[in-house]
N, C-alpha and C positions, 0 to 999 in steps of 0.2 A: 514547240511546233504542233500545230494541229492538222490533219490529212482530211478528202472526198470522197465519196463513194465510188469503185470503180463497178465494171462486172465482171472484175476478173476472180478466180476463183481462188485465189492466192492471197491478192496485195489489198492491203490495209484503204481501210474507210479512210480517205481524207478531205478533211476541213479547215486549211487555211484559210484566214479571212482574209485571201487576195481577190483583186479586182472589183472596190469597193473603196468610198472615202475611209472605210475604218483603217482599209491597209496603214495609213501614214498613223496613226494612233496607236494602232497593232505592232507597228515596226521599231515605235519610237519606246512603247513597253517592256521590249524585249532585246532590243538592242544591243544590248552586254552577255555575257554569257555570265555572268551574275545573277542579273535578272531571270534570265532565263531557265537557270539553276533555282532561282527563289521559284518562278511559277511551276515546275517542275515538280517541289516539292512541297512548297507552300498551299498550292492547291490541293490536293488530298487532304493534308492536313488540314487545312480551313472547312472544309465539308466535313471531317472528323470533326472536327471539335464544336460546329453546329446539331450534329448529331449526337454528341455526350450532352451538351447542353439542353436539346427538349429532352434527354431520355431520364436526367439526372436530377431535372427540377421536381423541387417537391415530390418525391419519388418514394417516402417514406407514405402519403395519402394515397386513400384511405391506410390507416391502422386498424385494418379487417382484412381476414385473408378473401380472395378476390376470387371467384369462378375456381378453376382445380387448383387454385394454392391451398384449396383445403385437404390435398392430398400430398402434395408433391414439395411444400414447403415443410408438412409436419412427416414425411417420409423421411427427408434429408436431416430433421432432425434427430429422427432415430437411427439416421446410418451413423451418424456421430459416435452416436453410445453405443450401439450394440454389434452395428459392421452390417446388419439386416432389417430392411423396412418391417419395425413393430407397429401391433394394433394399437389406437387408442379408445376409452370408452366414447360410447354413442355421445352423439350432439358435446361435442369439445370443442368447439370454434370458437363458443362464448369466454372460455378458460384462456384457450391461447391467447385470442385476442386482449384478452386484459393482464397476461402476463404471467400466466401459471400455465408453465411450457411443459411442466416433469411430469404431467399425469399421463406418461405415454406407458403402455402395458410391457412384457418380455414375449408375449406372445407373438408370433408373426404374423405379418399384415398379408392376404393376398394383391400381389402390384402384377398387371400386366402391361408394365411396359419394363426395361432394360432399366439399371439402376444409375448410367455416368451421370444423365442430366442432371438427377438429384443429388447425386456428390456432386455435381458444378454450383449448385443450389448453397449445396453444406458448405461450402468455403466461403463465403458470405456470412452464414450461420456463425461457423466458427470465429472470424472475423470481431463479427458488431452482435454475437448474441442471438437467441429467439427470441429477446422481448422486442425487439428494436426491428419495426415494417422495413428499415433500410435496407439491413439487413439480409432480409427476405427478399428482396429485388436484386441487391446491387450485383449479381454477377451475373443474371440476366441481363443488365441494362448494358455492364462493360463487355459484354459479345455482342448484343445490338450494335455496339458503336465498334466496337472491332468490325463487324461485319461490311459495315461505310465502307470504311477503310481498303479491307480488300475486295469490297466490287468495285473501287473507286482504281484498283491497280490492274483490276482485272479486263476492264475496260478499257484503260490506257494500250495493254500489250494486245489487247482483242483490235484496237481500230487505229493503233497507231497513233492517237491525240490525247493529252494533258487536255485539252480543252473539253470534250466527249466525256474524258473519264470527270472530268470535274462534274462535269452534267447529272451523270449516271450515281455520282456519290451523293448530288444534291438531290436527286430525287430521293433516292432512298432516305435519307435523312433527313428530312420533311414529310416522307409519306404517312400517312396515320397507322396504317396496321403495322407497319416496321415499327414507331413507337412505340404501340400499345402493347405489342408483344414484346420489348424490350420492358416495357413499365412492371409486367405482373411475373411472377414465378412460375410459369407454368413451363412443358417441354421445347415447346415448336422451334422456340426462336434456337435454342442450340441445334437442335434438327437441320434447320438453315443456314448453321453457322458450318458444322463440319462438312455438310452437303458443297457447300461454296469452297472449300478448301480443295476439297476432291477436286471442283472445274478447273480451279487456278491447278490445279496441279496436274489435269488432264490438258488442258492450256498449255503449259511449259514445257510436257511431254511433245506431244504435235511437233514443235520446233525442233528437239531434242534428236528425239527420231528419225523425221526427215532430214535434218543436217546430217546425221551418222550413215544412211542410207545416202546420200549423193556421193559422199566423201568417200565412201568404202567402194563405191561404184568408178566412182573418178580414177581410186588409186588402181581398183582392177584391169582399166580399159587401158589407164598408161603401161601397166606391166603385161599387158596379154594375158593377164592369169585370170583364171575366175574368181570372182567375190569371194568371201568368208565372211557369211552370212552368221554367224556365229555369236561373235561377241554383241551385234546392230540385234540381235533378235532378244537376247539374255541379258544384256545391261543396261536398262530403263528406272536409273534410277526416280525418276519424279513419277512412272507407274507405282513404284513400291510406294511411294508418297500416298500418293491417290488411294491405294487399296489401304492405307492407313486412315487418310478420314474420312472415307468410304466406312469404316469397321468403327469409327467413331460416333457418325452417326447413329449408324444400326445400333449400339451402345445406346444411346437416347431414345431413338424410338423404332419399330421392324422398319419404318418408310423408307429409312436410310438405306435400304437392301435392294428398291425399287433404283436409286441413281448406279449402284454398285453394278448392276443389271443391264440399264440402259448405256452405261458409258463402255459397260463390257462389248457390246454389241457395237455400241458405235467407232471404241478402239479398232476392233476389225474390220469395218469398212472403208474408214479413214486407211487402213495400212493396205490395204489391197488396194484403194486409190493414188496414192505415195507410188508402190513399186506401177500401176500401170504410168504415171506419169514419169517416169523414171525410165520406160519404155523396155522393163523387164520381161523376161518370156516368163510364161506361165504366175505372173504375177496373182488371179484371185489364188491360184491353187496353194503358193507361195504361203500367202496372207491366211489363207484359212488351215492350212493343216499343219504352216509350220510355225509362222508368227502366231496363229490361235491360239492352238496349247500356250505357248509360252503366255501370253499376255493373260491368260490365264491363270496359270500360276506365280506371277507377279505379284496379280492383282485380288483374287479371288484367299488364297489361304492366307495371304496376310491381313482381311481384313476379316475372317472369320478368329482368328486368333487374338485381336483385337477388341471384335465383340465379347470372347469367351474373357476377354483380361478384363471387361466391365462387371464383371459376374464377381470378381478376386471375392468381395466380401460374403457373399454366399457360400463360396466354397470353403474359405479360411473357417467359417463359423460352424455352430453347430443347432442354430434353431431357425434358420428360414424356411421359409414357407415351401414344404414339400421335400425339406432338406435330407429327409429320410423316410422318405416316400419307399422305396426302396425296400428297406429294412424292416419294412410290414409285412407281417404272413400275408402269403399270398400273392404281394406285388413284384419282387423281383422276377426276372427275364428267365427262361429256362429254351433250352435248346440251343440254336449256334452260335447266341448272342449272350450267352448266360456267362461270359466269363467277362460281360464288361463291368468293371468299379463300381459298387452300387452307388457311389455320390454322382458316376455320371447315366444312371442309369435314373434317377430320379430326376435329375438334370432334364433328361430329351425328355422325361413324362412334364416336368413342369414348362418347358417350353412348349411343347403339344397342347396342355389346357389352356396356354397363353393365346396359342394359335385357334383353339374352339371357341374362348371367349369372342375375340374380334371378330371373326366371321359370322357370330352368329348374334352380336349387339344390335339388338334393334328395338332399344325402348324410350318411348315414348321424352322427347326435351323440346321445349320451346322455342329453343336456338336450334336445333337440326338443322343442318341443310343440304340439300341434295345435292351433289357435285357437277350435277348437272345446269345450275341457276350460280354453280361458282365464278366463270368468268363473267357471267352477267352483275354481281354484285346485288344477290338477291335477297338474301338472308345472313346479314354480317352478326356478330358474335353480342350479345350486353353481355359485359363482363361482371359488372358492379353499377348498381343506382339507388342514390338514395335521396328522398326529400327532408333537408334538413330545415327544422324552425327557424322563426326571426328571432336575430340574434344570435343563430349556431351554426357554425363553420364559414363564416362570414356569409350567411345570409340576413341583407338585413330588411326585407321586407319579404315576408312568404306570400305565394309558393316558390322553393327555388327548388334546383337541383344539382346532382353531382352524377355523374357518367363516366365508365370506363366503355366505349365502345370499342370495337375491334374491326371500324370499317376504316377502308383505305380512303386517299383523297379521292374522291370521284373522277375528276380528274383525270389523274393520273394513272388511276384504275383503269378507265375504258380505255384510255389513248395508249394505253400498255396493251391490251388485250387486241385493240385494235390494230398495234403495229406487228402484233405475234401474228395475227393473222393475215396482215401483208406480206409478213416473210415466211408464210407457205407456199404462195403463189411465187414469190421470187427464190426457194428453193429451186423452184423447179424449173423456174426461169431462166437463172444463173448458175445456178450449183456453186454458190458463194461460200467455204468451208467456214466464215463467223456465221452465216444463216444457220448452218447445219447444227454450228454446237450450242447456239443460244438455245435454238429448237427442241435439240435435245434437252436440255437443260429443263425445258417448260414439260415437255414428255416424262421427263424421267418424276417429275412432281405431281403431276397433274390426271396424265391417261390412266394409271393402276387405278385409281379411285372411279374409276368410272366401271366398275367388278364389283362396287359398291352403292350403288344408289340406292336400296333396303337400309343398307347397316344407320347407325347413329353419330351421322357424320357434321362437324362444323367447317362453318365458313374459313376461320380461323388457321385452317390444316392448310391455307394455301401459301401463309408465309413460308413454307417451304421454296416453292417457287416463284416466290414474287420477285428476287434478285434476275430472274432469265427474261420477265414480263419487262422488267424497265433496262436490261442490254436488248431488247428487243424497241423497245421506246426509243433507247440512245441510239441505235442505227439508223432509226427513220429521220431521226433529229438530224442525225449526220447527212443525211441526203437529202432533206429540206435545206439544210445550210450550204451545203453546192461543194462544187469542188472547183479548182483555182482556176478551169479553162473556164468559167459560167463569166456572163456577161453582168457588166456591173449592175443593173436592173433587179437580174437573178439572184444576186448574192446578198445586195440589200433586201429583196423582198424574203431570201430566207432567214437571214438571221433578223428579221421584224419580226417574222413569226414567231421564231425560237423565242425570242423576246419577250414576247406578248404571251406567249403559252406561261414560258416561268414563272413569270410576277403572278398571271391567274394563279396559275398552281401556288404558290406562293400565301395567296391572299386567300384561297380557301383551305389550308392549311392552320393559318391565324385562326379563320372561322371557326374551325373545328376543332383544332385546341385546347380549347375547354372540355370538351367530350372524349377526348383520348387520356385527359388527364387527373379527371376525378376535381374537377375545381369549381367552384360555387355559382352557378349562374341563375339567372330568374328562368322560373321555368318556360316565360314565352319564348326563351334565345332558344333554349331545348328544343323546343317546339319547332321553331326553323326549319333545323337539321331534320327531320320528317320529311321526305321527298318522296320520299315511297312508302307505301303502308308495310310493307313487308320490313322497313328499318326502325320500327317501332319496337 
């Protein structure tokens, strides 16, 4: 079944393709509860397994570490050995690359980001080796294509339709920055991976809640008695989810601490909206001073403990960087705070220098770019390019090229950006509670970085929130495709669109292709893809 858009501030986006020649085609496809159980489930999985497929091909090219795999793939190599990111000698890329992985030092490497990503990295490592580029990718590319998957289910419970959700996974898994940041070792794509875990799980919450709260309210009004707000306020469990990969992000990169933040906030609004619909007395006060606290501590120390369990190998060890900061004349704490554990007392000085660095990066890269020209798609990432000979890497007439770029499908980029910002207008138009959480979703990614337009920022950092960009695409789709009262007119002229939009996206997807995936082209095809000076 697939559902249309209503404006109700409740009920599910639906899309059946009734009142249309397709109905008798539509109906004849699904007509078994077989069938219908195959589309059900079949369809996610068919957009997964399109998404393993461009993320998995030739995924070992280039055998060069790519843009920051020259930190965060030879990091994960030393968390192996040593439990803490060690230094290597200057200029080692040449070595790695050809296969003399063990020149890595015991000294420690200063890292300002959280170490899980790169243990996500090292299980790959471990796996197929350091000499082997596969290696070095593959557990990047199997959360890229995990990730399909659950915005592909996210989607589904967000609008009601198997058809949408199918939508919503095929974008992603044709998009180019979703590949490309699946293709290379770097953090973001895990960034985006636990971040989306958290929505599905703030998602399941919503429901969870509101059920507990009508029910507890139903059974109060039959018995005369008051509520017992008690257990509906204290046992959420898919909050305690949420504040887990909420604290797994953060684990990967601080940004993760920014959705942690906005879903905190946006939990509270949502429940003070619940009890006034519920037609509770004194429901904001309800929701802010007594569901706060709680939802609070749900969500908030179980994902700071979390973060603190990404650290394990730091603490176990005994030569990380700053690991005994502490235990320097001079440095330990004195006065009312002098009886804290000098291990974590070097701890908060080493996350403090973590926090000086990034606020205060701002050196000079040719990829920068301002987060301000982010949803315009102004300055996308070169990851890796190189001009190989006639005759080498199957080129066989020079000049050719090979490109890892890091831009999305154009596409599918603006037409995302553009429906994010239809659906601020129809927040406030409808107070449709999927407008509110996509939105958030693109806020919690997106607005912090804007505190940032100095620092040394890539386009790149937006895979974070590009999963809320295209559930904001799939709702527009969803209302372009009509809903079942539309006249038959209506419904063919929107799923023409829907139609026609795909296959483009589609076919500039092929286009690009080459360019997301480091593969041999003559350098005029390259050339093409130059549409703006600034993607050069």
């Amino acid at each position: 079944m697939v559902s249309g858009a209503t404006t109700s501030t409740t009920g599910p986006i639906d899309v059946e393709p009734r009142g249309s020649r397709l109905d008798d085609w539509w109906g004849r496809l699904l007509s078994t509860p077989g069938r219908r159980r195959l589309w059900y489930w079949g369809g996610p999985i068919l957009v997964t397994l399109l998404a393993a497929v461009l993320r998995l091909w030739n995924l070992g090219t280039p055998h060069a570490l790519v843009f920051d795999e020259t930190f965060y793939v030879k990091d994960a190599w030393t968390l192996l050995h040593h439990g803490y990111e060690s230094a290597w000698p200057a200029e080692s890329d040449p070595d790695f690359n050809a296969g003399r992985v063990n020149g890595f030092l015991t000294d420690p490497a200063y890292v300002v980001h959280p170490p899980l990503g790169k243990w996500l990295i090292a299980l790959g490592l471990g796996v197929f080796g350091a000499t082997d580029s596969f290696g070095w990718r593959i557990s990047t590319a199997i959360i890229g294509t995990l990730a399909v998957l659950i915005l592909t289910l996210v989607a589904r419970k967000l609008f009601a339709s198997t058809l949408l959700a199918v939508i919503a996974g095929f974008l992603f898994a044709i998009d180019g920055h979703a590949i490309v940041m699946s293709r290379v070792a770097i953090l973001d794509n895990s960034l985006m991976f636990f971040a989306l875990l958290g929505f599905a799980m703030i998602l399941a919450d919503r429901d969870w809640h509101a059920r507990r709260l009508a029910v507890r309210l139903d059974a109060a009004r039959s018995s005369g008695a008051s509520p017992d707000w008690g257990p509906v306020i204290w046992w959420r469990p898919w909050l305690i989810a949420a504040g887990v990969a909420f604290g797994l992000a953060a684990g990967v990169k601080w940004s993760g601490f920014y959705f942690l933040a906005g879903f905190g906030l946006y939990l509270i609004v949502v429940d003070a909206l619940a009890r006034r619909r519920l037609g509770l007395d004194a429901w904001f006060s309800a929701a802010v001073l007594k569901q706060g606290p709680a939802t609070f501590l749900l969500l908030v120390p179980v994902s700071l403990v979390v973060y603190l369990a990404s650290w394990t190998g730091w603490f176990v060890t005994d030569n990380g960087y700053y690991r005994n900061w502490a235990e320097q004349a001079g440095n330990a704490w004195t006065g009312l705070f002098s009886w804290v554990p000098s291990v974590w007392q070097s701890f908060f000085f080493y996350q403090q220098s973590i926090y000086n660095f990034h606020v205060g990066l701002a050196a000079p890269h040719p990829y920068s770019a301002n987060p301000l020209g982010w949803l315009a798609l102004i300055r996308p990432t070169s990851m890796w390019y190189d001009s190989p000979a006639t005759g080498a890497s199957g080129c066989e007439l020079a000049p050719c090229s090979q490109a890892i770029t890091s831009i999305a499908n154009p596409l599918i980029w603006w037409a995302a950006v553009a429906a994010s910002l239809y659906l601020v207008y129809r927040l406030i138009r409808t107070r449709q509670w999927q407008v509110g959480l996509i939105l958030m979703g693109v806020a919690a990614g997106y607005l912090p970085w804007l505190m940032y337009t100095e620092r040394t920022v890539f386009q790149f950092y937006t895979i974070a929130f590009l999963p809320y960009l295209l559930l904001a695409l799939t709702f527009v789709i969803g209302l372009i495709l009509g809903k079942r009262s539309d006249s038959q007119y209506e419904r063919t002229r929107g799923l023409s669109v829907t139609a026609v939009f795909l296959v483009l996206a589609t076919v500039l997807s092929a286009f690009w292709y080459p360019l997301w995936s480091a593969t041999t082209v003559p350098f005029w095809f390259w050339s093409l893809h130059s549409w703006l000076s600034t993607w050069v």
